[in-house]
N, CA, C and O atoms as CSV, one atom per row, in Angstrom:
chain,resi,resn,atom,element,x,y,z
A,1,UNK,N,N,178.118,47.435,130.154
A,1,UNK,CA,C,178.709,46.159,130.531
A,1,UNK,C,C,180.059,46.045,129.852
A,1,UNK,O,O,180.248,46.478,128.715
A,2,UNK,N,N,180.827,45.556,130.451
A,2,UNK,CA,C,182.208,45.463,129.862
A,2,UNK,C,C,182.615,44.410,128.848
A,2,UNK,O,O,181.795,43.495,128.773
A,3,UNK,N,N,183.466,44.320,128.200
A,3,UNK,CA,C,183.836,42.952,127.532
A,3,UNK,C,C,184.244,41.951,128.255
A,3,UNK,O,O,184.004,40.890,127.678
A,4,UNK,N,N,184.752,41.818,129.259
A,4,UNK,CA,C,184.680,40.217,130.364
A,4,UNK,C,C,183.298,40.218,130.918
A,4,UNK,O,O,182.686,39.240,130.489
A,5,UNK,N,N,182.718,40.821,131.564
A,5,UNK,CA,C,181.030,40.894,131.515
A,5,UNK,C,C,180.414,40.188,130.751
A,5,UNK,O,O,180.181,39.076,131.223
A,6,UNK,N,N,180.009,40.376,129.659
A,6,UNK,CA,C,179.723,39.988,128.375
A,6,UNK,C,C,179.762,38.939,127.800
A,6,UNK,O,O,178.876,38.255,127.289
A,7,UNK,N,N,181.090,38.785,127.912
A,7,UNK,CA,C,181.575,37.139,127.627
A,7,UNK,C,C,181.076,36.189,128.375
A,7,UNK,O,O,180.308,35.296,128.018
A,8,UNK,N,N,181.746,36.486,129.973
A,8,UNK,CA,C,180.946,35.627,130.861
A,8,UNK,C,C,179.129,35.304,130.679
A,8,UNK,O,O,178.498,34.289,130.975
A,9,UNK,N,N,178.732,36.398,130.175
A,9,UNK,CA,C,177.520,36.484,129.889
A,9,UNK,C,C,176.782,35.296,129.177
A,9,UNK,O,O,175.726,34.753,129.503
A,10,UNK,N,N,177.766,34.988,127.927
A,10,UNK,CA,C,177.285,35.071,126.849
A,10,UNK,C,C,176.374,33.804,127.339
A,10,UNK,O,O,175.160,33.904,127.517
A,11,UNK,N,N,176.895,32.958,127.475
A,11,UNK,CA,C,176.401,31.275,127.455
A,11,UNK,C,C,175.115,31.246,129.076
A,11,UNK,O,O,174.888,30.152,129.593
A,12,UNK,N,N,174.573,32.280,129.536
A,12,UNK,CA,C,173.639,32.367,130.970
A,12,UNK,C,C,172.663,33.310,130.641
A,12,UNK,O,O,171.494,33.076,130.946
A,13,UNK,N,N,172.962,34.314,130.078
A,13,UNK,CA,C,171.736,35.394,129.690
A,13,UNK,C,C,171.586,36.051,131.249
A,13,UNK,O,O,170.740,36.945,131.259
A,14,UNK,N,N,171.994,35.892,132.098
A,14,UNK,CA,C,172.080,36.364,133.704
A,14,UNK,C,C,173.114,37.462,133.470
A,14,UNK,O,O,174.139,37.147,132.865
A,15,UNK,N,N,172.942,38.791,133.911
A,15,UNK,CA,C,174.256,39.579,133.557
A,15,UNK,C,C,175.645,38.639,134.995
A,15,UNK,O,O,175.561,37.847,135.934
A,16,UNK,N,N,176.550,39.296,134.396
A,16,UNK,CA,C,177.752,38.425,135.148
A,16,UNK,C,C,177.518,39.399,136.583
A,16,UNK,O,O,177.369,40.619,136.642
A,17,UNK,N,N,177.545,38.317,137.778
A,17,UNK,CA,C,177.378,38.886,138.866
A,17,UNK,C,C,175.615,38.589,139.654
A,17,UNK,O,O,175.082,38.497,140.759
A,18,UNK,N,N,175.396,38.554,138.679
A,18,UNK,CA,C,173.447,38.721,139.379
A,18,UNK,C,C,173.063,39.894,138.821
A,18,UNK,O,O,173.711,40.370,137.889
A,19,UNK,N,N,172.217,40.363,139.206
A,19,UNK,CA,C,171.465,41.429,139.540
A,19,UNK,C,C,171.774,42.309,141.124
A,19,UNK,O,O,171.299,41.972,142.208
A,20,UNK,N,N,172.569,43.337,140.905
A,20,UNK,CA,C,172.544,43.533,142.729
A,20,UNK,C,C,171.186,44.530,143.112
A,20,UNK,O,O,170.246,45.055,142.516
A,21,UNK,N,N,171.814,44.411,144.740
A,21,UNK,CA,C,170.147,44.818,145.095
A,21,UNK,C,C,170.842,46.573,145.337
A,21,UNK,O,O,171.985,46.886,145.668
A,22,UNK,N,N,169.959,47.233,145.105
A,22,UNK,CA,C,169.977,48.777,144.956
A,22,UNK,C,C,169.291,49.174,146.181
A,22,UNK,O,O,169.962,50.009,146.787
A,23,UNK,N,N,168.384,48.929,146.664
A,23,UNK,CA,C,167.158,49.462,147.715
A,23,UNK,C,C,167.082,48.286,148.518
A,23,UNK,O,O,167.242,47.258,147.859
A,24,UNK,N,N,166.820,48.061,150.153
A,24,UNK,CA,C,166.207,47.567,150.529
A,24,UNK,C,C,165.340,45.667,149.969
A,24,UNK,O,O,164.601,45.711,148.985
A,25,UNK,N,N,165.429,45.060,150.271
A,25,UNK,CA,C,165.447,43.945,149.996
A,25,UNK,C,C,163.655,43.583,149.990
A,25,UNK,O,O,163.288,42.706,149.208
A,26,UNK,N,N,162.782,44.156,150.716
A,26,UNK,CA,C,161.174,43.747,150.703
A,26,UNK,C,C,161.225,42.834,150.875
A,26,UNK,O,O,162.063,42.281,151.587
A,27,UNK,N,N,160.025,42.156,150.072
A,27,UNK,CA,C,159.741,40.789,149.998
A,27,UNK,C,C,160.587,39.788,149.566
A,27,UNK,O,O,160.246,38.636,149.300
A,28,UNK,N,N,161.781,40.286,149.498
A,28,UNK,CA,C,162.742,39.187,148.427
A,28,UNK,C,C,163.334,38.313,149.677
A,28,UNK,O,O,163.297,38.656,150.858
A,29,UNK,N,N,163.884,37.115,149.153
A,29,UNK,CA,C,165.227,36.382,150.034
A,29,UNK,C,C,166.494,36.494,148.761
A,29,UNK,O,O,166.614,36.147,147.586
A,30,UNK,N,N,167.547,37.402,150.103
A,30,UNK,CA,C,168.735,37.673,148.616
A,30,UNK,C,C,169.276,36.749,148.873
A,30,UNK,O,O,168.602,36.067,149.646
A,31,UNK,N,N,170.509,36.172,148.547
A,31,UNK,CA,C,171.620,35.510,148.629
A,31,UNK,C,C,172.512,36.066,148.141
A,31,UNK,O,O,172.190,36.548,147.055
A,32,UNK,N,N,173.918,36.319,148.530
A,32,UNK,CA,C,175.016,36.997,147.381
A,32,UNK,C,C,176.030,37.147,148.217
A,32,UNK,O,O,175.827,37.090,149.430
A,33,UNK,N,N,177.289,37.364,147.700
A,33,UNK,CA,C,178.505,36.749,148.101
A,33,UNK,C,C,179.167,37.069,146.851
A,33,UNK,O,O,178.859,37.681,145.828
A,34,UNK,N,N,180.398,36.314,147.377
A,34,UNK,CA,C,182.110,36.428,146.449
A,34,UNK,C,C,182.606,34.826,146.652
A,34,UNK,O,O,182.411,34.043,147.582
A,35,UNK,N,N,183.406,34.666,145.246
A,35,UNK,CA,C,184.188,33.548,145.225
A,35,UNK,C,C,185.810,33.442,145.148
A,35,UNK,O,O,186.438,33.343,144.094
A,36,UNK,N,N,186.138,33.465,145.903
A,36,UNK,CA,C,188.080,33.857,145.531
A,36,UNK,C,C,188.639,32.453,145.654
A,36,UNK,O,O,188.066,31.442,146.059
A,37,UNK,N,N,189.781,32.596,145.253
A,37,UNK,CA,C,190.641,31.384,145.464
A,37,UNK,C,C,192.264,31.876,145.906
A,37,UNK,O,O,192.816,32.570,145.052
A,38,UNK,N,N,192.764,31.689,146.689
A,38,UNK,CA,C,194.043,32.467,147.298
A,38,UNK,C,C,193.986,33.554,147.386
A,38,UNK,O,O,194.904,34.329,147.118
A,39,UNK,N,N,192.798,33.874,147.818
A,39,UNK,CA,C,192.799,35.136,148.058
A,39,UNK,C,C,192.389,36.392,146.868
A,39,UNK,O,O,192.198,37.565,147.188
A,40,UNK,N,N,192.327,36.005,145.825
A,40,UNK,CA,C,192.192,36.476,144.540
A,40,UNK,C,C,190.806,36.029,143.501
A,40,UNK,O,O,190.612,34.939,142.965
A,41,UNK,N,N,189.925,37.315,143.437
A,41,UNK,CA,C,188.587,36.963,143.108
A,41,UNK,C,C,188.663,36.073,141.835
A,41,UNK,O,O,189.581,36.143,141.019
A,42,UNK,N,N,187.368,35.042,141.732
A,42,UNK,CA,C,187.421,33.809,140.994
A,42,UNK,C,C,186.374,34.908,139.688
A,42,UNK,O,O,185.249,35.307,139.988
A,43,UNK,N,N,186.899,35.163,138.587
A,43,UNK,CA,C,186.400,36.066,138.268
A,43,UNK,C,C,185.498,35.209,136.629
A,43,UNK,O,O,184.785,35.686,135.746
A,44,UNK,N,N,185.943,34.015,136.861
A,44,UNK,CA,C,185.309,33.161,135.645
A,44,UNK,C,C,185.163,32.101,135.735
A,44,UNK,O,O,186.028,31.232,135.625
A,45,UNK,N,N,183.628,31.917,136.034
A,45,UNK,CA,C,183.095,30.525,136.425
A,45,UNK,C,C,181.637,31.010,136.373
A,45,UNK,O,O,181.310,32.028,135.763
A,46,UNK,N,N,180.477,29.952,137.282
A,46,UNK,CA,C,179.511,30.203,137.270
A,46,UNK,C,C,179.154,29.236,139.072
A,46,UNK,O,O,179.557,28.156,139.505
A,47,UNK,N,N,178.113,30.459,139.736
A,47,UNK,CA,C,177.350,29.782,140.737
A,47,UNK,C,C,176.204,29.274,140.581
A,47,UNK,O,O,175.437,30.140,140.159
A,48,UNK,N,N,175.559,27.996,140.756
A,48,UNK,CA,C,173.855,27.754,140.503
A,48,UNK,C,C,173.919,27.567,141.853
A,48,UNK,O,O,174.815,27.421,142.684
A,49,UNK,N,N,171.823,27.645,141.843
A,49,UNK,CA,C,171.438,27.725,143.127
A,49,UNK,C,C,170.858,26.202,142.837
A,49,UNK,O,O,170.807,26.002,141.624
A,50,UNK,N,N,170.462,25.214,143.527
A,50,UNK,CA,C,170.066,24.193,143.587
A,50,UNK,C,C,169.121,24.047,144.721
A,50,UNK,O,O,169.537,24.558,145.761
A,51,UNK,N,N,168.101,23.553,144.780
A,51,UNK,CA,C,167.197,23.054,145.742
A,51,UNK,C,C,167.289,21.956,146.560
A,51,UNK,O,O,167.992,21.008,146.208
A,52,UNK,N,N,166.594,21.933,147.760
A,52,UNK,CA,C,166.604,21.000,148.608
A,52,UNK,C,C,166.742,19.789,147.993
A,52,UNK,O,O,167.537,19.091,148.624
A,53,UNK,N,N,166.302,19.249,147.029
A,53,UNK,CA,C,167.002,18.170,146.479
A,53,UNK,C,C,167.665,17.775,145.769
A,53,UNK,O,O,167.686,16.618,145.351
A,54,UNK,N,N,168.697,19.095,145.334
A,54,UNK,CA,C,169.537,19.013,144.834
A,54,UNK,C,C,169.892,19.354,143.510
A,54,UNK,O,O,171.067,19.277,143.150
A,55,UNK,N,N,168.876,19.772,142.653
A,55,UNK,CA,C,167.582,20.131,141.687
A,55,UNK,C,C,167.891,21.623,141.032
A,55,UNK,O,O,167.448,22.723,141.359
A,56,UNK,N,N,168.641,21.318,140.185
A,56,UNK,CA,C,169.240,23.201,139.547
A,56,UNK,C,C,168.107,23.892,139.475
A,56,UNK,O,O,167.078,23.425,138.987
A,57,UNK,N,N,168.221,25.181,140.005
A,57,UNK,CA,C,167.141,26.145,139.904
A,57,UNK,C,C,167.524,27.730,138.798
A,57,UNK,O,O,166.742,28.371,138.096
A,58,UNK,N,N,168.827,27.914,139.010
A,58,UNK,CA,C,169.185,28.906,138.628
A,58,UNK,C,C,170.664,29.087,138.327
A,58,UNK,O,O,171.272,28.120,138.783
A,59,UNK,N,N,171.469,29.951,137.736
A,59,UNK,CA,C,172.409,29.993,137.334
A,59,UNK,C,C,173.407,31.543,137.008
A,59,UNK,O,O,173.180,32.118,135.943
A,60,UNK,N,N,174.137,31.951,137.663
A,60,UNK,CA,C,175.076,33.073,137.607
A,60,UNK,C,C,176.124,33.296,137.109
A,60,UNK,O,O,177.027,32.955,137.873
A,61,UNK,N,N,176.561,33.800,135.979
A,61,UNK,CA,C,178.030,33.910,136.117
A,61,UNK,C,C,178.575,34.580,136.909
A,61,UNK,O,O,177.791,35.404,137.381
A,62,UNK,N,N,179.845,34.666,137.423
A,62,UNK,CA,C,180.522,35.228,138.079
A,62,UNK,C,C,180.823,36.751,137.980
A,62,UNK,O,O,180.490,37.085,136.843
A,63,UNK,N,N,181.259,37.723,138.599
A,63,UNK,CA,C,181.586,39.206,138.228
A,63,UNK,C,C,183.181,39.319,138.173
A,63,UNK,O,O,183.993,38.517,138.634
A,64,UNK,N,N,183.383,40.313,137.609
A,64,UNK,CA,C,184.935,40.325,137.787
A,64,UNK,C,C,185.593,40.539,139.065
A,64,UNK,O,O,186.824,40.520,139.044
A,65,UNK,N,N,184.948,40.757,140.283
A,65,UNK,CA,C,184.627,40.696,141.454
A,65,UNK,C,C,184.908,39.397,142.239
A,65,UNK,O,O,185.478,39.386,143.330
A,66,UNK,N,N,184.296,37.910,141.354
A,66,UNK,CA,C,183.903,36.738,141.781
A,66,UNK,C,C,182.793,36.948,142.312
A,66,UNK,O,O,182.497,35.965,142.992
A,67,UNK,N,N,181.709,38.044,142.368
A,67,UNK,CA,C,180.589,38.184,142.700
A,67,UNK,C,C,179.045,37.754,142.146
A,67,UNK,O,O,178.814,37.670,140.940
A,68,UNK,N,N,178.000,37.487,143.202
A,68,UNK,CA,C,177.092,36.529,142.869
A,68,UNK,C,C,175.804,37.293,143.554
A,68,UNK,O,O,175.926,37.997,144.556
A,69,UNK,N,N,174.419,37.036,142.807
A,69,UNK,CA,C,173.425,37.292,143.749
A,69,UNK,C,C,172.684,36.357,142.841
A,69,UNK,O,O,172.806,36.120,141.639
A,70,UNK,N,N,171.628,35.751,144.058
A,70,UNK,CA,C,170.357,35.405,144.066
A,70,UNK,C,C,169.255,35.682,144.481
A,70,UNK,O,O,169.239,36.163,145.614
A,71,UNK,N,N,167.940,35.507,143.780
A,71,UNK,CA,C,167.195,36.467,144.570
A,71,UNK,C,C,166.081,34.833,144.698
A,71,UNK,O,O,165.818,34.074,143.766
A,72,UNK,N,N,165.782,34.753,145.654
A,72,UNK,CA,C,165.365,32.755,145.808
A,72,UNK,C,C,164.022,32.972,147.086
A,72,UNK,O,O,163.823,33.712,148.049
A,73,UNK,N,N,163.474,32.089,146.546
A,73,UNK,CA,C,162.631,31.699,147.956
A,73,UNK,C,C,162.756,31.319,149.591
A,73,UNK,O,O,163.375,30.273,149.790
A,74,UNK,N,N,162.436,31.767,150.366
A,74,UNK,CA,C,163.297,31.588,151.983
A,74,UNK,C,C,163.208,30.124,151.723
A,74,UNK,O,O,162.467,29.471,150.988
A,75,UNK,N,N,164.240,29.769,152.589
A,75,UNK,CA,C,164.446,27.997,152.438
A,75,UNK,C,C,165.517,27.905,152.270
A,75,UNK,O,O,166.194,28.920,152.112
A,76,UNK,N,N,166.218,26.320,152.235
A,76,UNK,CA,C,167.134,26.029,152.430
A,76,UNK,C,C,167.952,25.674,150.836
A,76,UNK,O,O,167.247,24.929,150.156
A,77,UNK,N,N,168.912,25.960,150.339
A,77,UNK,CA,C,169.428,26.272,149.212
A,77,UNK,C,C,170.892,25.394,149.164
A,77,UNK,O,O,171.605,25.069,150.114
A,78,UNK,N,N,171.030,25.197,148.069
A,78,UNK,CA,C,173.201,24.362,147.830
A,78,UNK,C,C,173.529,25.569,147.038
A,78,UNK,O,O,172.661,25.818,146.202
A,79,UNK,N,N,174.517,26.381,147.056
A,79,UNK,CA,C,175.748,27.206,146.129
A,79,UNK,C,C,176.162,26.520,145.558
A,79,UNK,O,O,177.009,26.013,146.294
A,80,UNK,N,N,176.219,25.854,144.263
A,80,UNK,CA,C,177.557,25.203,143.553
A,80,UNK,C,C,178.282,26.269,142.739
A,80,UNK,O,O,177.774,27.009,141.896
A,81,UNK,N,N,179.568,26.223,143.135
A,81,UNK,CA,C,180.410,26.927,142.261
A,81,UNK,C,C,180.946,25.901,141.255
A,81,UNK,O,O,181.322,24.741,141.427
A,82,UNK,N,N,180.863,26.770,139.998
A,82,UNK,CA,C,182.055,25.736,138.924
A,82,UNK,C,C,182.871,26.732,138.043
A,82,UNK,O,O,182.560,27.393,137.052
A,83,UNK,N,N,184.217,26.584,138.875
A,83,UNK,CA,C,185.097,27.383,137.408
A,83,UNK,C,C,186.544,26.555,137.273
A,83,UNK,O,O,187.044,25.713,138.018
A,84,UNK,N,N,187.064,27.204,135.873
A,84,UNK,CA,C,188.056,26.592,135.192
A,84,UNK,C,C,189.321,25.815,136.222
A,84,UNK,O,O,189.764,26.360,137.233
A,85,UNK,N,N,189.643,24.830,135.859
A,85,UNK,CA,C,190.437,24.177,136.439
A,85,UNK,C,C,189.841,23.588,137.404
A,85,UNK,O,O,190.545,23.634,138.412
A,86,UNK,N,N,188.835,23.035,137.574
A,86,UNK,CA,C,188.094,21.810,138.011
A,86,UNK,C,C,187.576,22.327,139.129
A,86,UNK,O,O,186.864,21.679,139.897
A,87,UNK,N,N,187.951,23.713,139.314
A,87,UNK,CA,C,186.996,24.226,140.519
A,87,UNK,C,C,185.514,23.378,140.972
A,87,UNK,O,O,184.798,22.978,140.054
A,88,UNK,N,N,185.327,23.266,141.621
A,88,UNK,CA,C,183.933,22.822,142.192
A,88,UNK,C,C,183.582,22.436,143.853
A,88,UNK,O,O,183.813,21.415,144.502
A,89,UNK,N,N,182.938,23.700,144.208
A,89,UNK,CA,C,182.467,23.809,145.608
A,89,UNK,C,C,181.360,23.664,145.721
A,89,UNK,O,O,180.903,23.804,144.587
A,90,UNK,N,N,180.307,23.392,146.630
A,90,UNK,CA,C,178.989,23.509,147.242
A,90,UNK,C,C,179.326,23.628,148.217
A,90,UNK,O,O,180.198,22.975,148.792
A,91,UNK,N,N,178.039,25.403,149.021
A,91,UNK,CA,C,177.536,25.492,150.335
A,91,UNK,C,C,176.493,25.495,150.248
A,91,UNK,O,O,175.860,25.776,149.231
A,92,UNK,N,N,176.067,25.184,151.287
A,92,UNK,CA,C,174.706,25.159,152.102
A,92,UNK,C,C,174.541,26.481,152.435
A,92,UNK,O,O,175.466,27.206,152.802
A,93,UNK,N,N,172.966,26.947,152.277
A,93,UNK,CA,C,172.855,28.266,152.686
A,93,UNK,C,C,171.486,28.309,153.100
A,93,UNK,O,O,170.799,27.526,152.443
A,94,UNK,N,N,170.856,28.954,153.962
A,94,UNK,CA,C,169.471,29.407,154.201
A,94,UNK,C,C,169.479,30.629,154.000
A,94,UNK,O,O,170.338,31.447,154.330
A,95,UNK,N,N,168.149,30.842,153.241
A,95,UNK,CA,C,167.527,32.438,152.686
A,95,UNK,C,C,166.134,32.614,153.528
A,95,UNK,O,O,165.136,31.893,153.522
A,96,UNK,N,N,166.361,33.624,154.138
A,96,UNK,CA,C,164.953,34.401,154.768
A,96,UNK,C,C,164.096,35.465,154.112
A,96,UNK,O,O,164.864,36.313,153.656
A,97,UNK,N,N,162.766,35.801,153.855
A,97,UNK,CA,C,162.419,37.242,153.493
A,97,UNK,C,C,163.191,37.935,153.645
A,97,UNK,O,O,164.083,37.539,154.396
A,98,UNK,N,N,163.337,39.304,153.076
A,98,UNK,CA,C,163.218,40.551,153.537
A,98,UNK,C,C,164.968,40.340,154.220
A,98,UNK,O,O,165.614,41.118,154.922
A,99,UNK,N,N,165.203,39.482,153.876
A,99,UNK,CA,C,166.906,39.666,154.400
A,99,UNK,C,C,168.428,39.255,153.139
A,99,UNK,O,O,168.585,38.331,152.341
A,100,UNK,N,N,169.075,40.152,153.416
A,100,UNK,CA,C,170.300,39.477,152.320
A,100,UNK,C,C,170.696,38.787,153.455
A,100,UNK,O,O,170.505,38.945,154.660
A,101,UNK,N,N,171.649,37.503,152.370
A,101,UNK,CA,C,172.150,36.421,153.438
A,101,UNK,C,C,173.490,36.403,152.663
A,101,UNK,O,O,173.604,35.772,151.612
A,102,UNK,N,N,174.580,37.171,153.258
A,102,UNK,CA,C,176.524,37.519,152.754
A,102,UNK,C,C,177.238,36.105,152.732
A,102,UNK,O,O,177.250,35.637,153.871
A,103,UNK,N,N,177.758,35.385,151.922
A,103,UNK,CA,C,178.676,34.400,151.852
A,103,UNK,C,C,179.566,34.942,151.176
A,103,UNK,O,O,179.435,35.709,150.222
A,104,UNK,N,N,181.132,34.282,151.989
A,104,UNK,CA,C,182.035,34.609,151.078
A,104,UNK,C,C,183.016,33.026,150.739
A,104,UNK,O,O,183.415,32.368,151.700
A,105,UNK,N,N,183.196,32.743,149.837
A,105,UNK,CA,C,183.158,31.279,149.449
A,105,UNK,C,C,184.538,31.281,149.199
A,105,UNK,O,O,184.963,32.216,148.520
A,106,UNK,N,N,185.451,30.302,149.663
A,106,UNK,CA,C,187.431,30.109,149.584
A,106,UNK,C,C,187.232,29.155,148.911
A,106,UNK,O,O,186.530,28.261,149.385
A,107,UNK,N,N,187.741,29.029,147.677
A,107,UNK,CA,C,187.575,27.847,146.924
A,107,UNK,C,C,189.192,26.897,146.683
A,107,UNK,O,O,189.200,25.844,146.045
């Protein structure tokens, strides 16, 4: 892991980025995506996943990438992004089994 890795790390215990998927997805519902802003990956912040009611479930830092995975229950999900300089987005997303679901988020 690198030293911006790391850092981002420090305060989530989530490595920065997610976990990516290596094999085939199974039983999982992925979620995962990128966060840029002008075009230029958002490389320090954090995505949570939130529940249908709105209800933090989970939490990512970002990759140096602006990259994100979740690995979540099929159902209907909020993205909140939050990074420096008051960044703050939410999407809406649905997760299925056995499928990654690609967002790419313009903040």
């Amino acid at each position: 892991m690198s030293g911006a890795e790391q850092a981002s790390a420090a305060g989530c215990g989530a490595p920065a980025g997610g976990v990516k998927v290596k094999d085939g997805v199974g039983d999982q519902a992925v979620v995962q995506g990128h966060v840029s802003s002008g075009g230029s990956p958002v490389a320090t912040g954090y995505v949570r996943l939130l529940n249908s009611d709105g209800e933090f479930v989970a939490e990512v830092p970002l990759g140096e990438d602006g990259g994100f995975t979740f690995y979540a229950a099929s159902g209907d999900w909020t993205l909140r992004v939050l990074a420096p300089g008051g960044i703050r987005a939410d999407q809406a997303v649905s997760a299925q089994t056995g499928k990654i679901t690609e967002l790419e988020l313009a903040v």
